[in-house]
C-alpha positions as CSV (number, residue, x, y, z in Angstrom):
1,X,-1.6,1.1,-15.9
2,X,-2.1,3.9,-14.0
3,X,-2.3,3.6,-10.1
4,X,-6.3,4.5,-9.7
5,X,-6.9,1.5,-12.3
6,X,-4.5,-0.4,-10.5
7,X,-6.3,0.1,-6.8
8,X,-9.8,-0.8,-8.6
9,X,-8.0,-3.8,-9.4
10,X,-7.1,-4.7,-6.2
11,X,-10.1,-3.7,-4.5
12,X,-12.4,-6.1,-7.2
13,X,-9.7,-9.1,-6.4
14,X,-9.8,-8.8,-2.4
15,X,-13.6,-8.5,-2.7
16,X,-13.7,-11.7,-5.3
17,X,-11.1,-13.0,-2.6
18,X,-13.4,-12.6,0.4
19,X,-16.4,-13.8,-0.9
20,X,-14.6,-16.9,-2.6
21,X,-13.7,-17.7,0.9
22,X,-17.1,-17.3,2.4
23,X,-20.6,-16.9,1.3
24,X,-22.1,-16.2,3.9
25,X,-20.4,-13.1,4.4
26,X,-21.9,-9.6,5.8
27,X,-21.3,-6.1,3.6
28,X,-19.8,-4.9,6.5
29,X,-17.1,-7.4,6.6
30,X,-16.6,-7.2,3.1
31,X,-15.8,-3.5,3.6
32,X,-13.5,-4.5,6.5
33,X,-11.8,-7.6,4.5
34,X,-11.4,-4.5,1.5
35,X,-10.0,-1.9,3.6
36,X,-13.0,0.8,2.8
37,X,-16.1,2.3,3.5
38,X,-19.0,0.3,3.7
39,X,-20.4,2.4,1.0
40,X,-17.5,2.2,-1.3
41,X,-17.6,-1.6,-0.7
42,X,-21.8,-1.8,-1.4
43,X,-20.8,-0.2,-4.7
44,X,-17.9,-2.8,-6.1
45,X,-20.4,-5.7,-4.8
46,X,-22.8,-3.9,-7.4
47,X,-20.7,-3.5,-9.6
48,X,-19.4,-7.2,-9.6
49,X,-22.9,-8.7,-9.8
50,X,-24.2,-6.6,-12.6
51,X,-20.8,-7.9,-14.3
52,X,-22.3,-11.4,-13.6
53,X,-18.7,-12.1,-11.1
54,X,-20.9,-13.1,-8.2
55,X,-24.2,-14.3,-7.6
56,X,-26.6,-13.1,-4.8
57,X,-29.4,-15.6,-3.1
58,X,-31.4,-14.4,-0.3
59,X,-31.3,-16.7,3.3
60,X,-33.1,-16.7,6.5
61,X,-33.7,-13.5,8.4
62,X,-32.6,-11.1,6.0
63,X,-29.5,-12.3,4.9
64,X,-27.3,-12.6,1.8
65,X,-25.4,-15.6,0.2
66,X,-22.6,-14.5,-2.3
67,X,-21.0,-16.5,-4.7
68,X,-18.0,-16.5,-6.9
69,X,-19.9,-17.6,-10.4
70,X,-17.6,-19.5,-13.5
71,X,-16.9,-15.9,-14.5
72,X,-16.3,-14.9,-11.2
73,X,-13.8,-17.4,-10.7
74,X,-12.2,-16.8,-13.9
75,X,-12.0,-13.1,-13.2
76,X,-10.1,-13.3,-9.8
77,X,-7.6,-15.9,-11.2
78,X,-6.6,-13.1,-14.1
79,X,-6.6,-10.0,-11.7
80,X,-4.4,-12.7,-9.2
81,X,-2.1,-13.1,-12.3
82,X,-1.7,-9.5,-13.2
83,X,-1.2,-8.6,-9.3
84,X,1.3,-11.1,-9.4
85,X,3.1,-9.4,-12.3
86,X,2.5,-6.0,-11.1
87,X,3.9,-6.7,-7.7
88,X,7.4,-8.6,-9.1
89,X,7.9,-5.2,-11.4
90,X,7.6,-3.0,-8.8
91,X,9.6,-5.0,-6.1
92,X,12.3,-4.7,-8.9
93,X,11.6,-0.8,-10.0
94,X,11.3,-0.3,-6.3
95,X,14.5,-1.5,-5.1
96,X,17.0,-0.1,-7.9
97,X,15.2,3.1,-7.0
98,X,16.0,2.9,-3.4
99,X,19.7,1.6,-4.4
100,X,20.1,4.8,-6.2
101,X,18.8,7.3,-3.5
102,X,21.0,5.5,-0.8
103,X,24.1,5.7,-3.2
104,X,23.2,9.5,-3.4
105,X,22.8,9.5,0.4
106,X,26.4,7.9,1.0
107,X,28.1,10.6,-1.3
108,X,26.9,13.4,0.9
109,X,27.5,11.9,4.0
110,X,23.9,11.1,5.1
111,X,23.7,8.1,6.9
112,X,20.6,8.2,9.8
113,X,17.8,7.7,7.7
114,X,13.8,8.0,8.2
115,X,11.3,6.4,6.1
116,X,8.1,8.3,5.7
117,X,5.0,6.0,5.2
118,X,4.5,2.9,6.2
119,X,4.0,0.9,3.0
120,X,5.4,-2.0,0.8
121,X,8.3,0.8,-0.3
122,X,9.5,1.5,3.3
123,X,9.9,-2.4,3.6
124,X,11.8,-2.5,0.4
125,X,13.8,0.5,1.4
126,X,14.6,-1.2,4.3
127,X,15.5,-4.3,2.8
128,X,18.1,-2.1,0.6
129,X,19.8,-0.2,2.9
130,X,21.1,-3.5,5.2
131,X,23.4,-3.5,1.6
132,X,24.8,-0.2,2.2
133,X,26.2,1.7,4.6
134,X,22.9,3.7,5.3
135,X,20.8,3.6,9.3
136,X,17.6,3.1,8.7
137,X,16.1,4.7,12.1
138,X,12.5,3.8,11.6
139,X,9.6,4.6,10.0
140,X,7.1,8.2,10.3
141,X,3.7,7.8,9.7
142,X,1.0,9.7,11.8
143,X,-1.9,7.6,9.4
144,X,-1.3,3.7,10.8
145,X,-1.7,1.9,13.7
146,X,1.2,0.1,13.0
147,X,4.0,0.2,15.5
148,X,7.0,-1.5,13.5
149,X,7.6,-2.4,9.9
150,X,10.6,-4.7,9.2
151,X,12.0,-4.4,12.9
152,X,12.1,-0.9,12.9
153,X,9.8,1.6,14.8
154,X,7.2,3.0,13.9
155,X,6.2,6.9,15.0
156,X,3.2,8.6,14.5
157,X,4.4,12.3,15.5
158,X,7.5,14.7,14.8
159,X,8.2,14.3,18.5
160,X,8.9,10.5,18.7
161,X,11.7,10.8,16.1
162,X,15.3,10.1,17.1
163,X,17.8,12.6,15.1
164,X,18.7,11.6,11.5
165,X,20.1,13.0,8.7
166,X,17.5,12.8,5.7
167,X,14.0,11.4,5.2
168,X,13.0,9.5,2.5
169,X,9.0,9.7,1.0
170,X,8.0,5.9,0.9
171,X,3.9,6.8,1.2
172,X,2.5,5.1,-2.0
173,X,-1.2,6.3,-0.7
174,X,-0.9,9.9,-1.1
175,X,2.7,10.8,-1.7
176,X,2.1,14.2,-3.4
177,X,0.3,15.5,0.3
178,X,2.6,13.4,2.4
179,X,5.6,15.3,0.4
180,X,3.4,18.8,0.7
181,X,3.5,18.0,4.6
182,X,6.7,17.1,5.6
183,X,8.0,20.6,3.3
184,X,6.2,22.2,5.7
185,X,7.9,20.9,8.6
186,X,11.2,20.4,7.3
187,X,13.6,21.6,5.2
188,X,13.4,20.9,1.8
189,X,16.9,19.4,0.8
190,X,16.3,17.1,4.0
191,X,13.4,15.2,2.0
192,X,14.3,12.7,-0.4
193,X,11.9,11.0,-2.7
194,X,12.7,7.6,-4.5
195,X,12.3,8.6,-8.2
196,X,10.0,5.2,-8.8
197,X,6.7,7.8,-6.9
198,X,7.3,10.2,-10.1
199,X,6.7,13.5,-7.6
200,X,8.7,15.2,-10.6
């Protein structure tokens, strides 16, 4: 399945998930519970009721009641299964792809290494590397909030950055731009990318 598909997926379960938990739920929380636009999340809602996944009722003062219908209910419990499945695949792609690019680090010598996007990879890079004899430093990312991800630090400019040998792409949003950016900032055999983001 191919990684648009895959994020429709997701965005359908945590909307299905949301308004399994709560009914009484506004569209702008739904957006916020999705991690979108309120528009984006108006059209899934839509979407999911014309599909017959949830029912609408009007209540007092010009509210909405949503609810998970039998088909509703049967529809999160297969997009939980296939999440499920689809996250134990990539856990395992994931990690023998970052076992290979830290091998390949350790036979040239590269040991200080940067992550670059904060994301389920970077964890499992992480993760990975306490196996070899590789320093991950932290992580770059000038798109979160976040400020650590699996004990390490997390920078959102060039500036913050301690020195390190090689960094390694672990955005799974927009990898091809992220990759784009950092060429332009760094030089190119200094940027590694985990052969499991298919950048070619």
């Amino acid at each position: 399945m191919n990684t648009q598909a895959r994020r429709e997926d997701q965005l359908v379960l945590e909307l299905l998930d949301a308004v399994g938990k709560k009914s009484d739920v506004s569209q702008r929380h739904l957006a916020s519970e999705m991690g979108v636009a309120l528009g984006l999340a108006n059209s899934y809602l839509k979407r999911c009721i014309r599909k017959g996944l949830i029912k609408i009722t009007q209540a007092p003062a010009n509210r909405y009641l949503y609810y998970l219908t039998p088909k509703g209910f049967a529809e999160k419990s297969r997009l939980t299964a296939k999440y499920l499945a689809y996250s134990f695949d990539f856990y395992r792609q994931a990690g023998e792809s970052c076992i290979r690019l830290f091998a390949h680090c350790e036979a040239h010598g590269w040991r200080r290494v940067v992550l670059c996007g904060h994301s389920d990879l970077a964890e499992i890079a992480a993760l990975r590397a306490q196996d070899r004899k590789i320093e991950v430093l932290g992580v770059y990312d000038p798109h979160t909030d976040a400020t650590h991800l699996a004990g390490r630090s997390v920078w959102q400019t060039f500036k913050e950055m301690p020195v390190f040998d090689v960094c390694i792409l672990t955005d799974l949003t927009t990898p091809q731009r992220s990759f784009e950016y950092l060429r332009e900032r760094m030089e190119h055999e200094r940027i590694l990318v985990p052969d499991i983001l298919r950048l070619g």
